[in-house]
DRENVOLO-95004 format. One record per residue (C-alpha): x negated, y negated, z. Coordinates in pm, whole numbers, plus 32768, in hexadecimal, padded with zeros to 4 digits. Example, Ala and Ser with C-alpha at 12.3 -4.5 7.8 and 13.67 -1.06 7.14 Angstrom:
7B3281C2830C;7AA9806A82CA;
//
This chain:
81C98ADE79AB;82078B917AE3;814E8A5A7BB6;81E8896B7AEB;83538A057B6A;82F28A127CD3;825088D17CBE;838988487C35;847889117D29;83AF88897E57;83AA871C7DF1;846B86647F30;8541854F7EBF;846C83EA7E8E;846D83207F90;8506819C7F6B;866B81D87F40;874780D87F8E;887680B48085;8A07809F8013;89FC7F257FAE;8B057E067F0C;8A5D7E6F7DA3;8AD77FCC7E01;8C257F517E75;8C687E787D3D;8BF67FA47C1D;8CF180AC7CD6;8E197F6F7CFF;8DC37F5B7B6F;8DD5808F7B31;8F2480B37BDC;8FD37FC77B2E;8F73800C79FF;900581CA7A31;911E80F17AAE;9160800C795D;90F38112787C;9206820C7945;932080F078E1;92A8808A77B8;923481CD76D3;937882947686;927383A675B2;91CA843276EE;929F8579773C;92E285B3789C;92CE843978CE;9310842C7A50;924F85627AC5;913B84EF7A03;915583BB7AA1;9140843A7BB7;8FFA850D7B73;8F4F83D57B09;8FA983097C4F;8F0084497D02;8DD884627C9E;8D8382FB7C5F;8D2682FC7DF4;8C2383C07DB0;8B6C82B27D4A;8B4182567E8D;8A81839D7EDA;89A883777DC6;8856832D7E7F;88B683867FCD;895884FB7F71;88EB853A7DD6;895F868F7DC2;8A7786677E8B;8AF585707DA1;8A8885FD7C47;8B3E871F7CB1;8C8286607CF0;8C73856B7BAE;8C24869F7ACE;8CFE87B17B7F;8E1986AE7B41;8D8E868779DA;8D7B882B79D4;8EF188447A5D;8FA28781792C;8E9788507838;8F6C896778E5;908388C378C7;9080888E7744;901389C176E2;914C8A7077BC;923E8953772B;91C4893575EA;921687C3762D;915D86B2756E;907385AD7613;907485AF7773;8F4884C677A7;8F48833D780B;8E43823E77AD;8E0D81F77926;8D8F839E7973;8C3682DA78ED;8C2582E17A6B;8B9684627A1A;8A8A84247952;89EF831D7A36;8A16842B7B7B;892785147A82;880683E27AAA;885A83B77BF8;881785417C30;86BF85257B69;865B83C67BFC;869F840D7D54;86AD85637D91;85D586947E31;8532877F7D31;85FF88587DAC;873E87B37D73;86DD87357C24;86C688927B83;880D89107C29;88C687EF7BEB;884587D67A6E;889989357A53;8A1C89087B05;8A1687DC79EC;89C188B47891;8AB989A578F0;8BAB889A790C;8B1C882177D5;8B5A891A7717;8C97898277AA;8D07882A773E;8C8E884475BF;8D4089867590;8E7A88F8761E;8E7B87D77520;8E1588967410;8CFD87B773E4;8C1987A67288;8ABC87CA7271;8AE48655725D;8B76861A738B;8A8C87287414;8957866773C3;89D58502743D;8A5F85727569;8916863775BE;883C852F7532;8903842B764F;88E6853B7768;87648543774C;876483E17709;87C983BA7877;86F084B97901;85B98435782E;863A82D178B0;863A835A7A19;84EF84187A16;843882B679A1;84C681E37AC9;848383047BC7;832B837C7B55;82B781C37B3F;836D81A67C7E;828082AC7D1F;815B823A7C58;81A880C67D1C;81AC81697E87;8091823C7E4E;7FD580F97DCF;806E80387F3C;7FC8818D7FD1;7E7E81507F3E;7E8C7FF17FB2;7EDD80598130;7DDF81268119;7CC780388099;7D2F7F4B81A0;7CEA805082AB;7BAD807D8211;7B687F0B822D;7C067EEF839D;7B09802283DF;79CE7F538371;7A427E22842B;7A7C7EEC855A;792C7F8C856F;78977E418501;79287D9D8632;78D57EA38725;777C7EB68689;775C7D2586BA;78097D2687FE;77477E618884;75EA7DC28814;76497C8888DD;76837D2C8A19;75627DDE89EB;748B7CC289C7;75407C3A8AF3;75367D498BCF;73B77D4C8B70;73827BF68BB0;74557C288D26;73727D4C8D61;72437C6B8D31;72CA7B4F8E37;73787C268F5F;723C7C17900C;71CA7AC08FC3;731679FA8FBA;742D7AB89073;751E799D900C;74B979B58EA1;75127B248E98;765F7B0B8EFD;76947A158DDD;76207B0B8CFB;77157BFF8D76;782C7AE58D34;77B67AD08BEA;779E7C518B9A;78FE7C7E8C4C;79977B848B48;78EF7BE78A55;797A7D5B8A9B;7ACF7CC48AC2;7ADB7C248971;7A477D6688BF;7B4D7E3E8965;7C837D2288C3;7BF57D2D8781;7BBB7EA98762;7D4F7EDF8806;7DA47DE486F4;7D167EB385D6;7D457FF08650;7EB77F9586A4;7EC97F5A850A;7E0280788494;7F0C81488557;8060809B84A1;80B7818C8386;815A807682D3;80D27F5F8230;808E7E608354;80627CD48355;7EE77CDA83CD;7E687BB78485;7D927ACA83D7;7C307B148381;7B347A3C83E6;7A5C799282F1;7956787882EE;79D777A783D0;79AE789E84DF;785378CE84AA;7817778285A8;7877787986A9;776D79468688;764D783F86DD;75F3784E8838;74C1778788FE;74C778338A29;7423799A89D2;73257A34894D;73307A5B87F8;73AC792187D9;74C878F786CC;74B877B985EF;75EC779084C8;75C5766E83D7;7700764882BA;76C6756281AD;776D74E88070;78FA7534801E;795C769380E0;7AD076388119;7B2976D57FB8;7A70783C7FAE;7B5579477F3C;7C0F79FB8064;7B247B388000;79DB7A517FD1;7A2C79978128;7A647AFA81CE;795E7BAE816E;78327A7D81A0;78907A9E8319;789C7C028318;773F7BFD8277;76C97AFA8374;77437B928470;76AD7CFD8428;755C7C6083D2;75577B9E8524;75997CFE85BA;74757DA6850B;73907C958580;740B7C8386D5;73D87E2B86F3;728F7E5585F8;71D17CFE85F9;708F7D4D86DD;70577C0987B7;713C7B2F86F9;719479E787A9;7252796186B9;7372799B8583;73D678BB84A1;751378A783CC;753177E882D2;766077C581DE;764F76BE809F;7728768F7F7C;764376A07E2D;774C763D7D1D;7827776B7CD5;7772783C7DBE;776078577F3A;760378C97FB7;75D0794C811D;748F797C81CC;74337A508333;72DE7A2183AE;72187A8284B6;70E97A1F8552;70AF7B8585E0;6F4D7C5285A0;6F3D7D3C8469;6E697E878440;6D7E7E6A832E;6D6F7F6C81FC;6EC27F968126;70017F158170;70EB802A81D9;720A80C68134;733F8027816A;743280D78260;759481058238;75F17FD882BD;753C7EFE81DD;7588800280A3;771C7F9F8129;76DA7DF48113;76597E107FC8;777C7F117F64;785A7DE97FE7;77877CBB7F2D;77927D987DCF;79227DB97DCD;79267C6C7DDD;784B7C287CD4;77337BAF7D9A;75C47C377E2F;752E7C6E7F7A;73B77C8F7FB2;73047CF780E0;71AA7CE78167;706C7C6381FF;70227AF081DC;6EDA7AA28188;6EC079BA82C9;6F247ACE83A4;70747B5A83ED;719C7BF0832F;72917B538259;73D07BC081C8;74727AC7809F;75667AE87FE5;76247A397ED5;77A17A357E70;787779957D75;794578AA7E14;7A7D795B7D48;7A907AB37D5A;7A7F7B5A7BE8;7BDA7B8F7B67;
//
């Protein structure tokens, strides 16, 4: 019980809450005018003009209600406390206009948008007043049970929209998050990709320098480029992973930019091939066949032994997409290996989409990773 308390006492006020707008404006202007007609019009009320007055008040306070809870509850049901006072030093009869509803609504604005802290001092300012109020009026057990049955109504009503209103930002949270998880794997796939390339490259310069000078210093245009792009696209990403708001990302690539992977003029050479329908894939299908292209292209550029050649091929097989990587590199003989990490991630990535990703030795020689997706993701 203890926790519970301090748990409670601790709990900052939920974030979301909106500024002083026309909807504001036009509840207080009804309020207003209707303390105003009910002050002209209700010849019962005792002390007609300084309760009146009272009403037109605290009905302001309603304009505190998200911005300043407490400071308004305390206003709405000190005035609401005062003509309790009032009545019981008087004895006068019923000092209370239809439009002091006003009150109950700054109790759910207190439980709705208020700390912890200010929730139990305000709720406790508020049963004093309470009860202050039903021994004024003489109230029955009756009036007792209604009037405490509406109060908790409100609270009850205002605990429900607060409590689903923080369920629905932790859930945006969550989402955030699992995008920077996403952005994460894209951003080491690219640097992995990227990386590999210049290292081939750089390789491949090292290789020429002392045959063809000239050659070598296209190389080293290449590799600079090719540094220059990896450095944009990890600023890019990283620039988002930093944002602690939710962020319009930039779009992910997909099939189509697969073509840019083929190149003729290295070694492994990088051959893409796209047949059937593939202007349709779901956004997550298109995204994650290039990011599974484009990690098994990286694989075979770092691990295939000797490899001259990869091949990727993409084909649409009725309601499924297949992609295949191959290599022409040289394989070990014995077992396959265990799959790493990296390969344990792809299929992780295939699987949530309700597909499958295989990897392994061809029987001709080489390695080859396939996999096969729905072409709508699994709802």
């Amino acid at each position: 019980m203890v926790t519970v308390r301090r748990s409670i006492w601790h709990e900052p006020r939920p974030a979301g809450a909106r500024p002083v707008g026309r909807l504001d404006w036009l509840l207080v202007g009804m309020f207003v005018a209707a303390a105003l007609v009910e002050g002209i019009v209700r010849p019962d009320v005792a002390w007609r003009p300084l309760v009146s007055v009272l009403a037109l008040a605290l009905i302001p306070a309603l304009l505190w209600r998200r911005s300043r809870p407490l400071t308004a509850a305390l206003v709405g049901w000190g005035v609401a406390g005062l003509l309790s006072v009032l009545q019981l030093t008087t004895h006068a009869g019923d000092l209370g206009l239809y439009s002091m509803i006003a009150v109950p609504i700054l109790l759910y604005s207190l439980v709705r948008w208020g700390s912890g802290r200010e929730i139990v001092l305000g709720t406790a300012f508020v049963a004093v007043v309470v009860v202050l109020g039903m021994f004024a009026s003489s109230a029955t057990w009756a009036d007792v049970f209604g009037g405490t049955v509406l109060l908790l109504l409100f609270v009850a009503l205002a605990v429900v929209f607060r409590y689903r209103a923080d369920l629905w930002h932790r859930r945006q949270r969550e989402i955030r998050n699992q995008e920077r998880v996403a952005l994460a794997r894209e951003l080491h796939d690219t640097v992995a990709h990227h990386v590999s390339a210049i290292a081939v490259q750089a390789q491949a310069g090292g290789v020429v320098a002392g045959v063809q000078p000239e050659k070598a210093v296209e190389v080293l245009a290449a590799i600079e480029s090719e540094a220059s792009r990896t450095l944009e696209e990890m600023r890019s990403m990283v620039r988002v992973l930093r944002e602690e708001d939710a962020v319009a990302c930039s779009p992910q690539r997909g099939v189509a930019d697969l073509l840019a992977l083929a190149r003729a003029d290295a070694t492994p050479t990088v051959e893409v091939s796209l047949n059937g329908s593939l202007t349709r894939l779901a956004r997550p299908v298109d995204a994650t066949i290039y990011r599974l292209a484009q990690e098994s292209l990286t694989n075979a550029v770092r691990h295939a032994r000797s490899a001259t050649r990869v091949g990727i091929d993409v084909r649409r097989e009725g309601d499924a997409v297949r992609l295949r990587v191959s290599d022409d590199g040289r394989t070990e003989p014995g077992p396959a290996p265990e799959p790493g990490f990296g390969l344990l991630g792809m299929a992780e990535r295939a699987q949530l989409l309700g597909g499958s990703l295989s990897a392994g030795p061809a029987p001709e020689g080489g390695w080859v990773v396939e996999a096969v997706l729905p072409v709508e993701t699994p709802t």
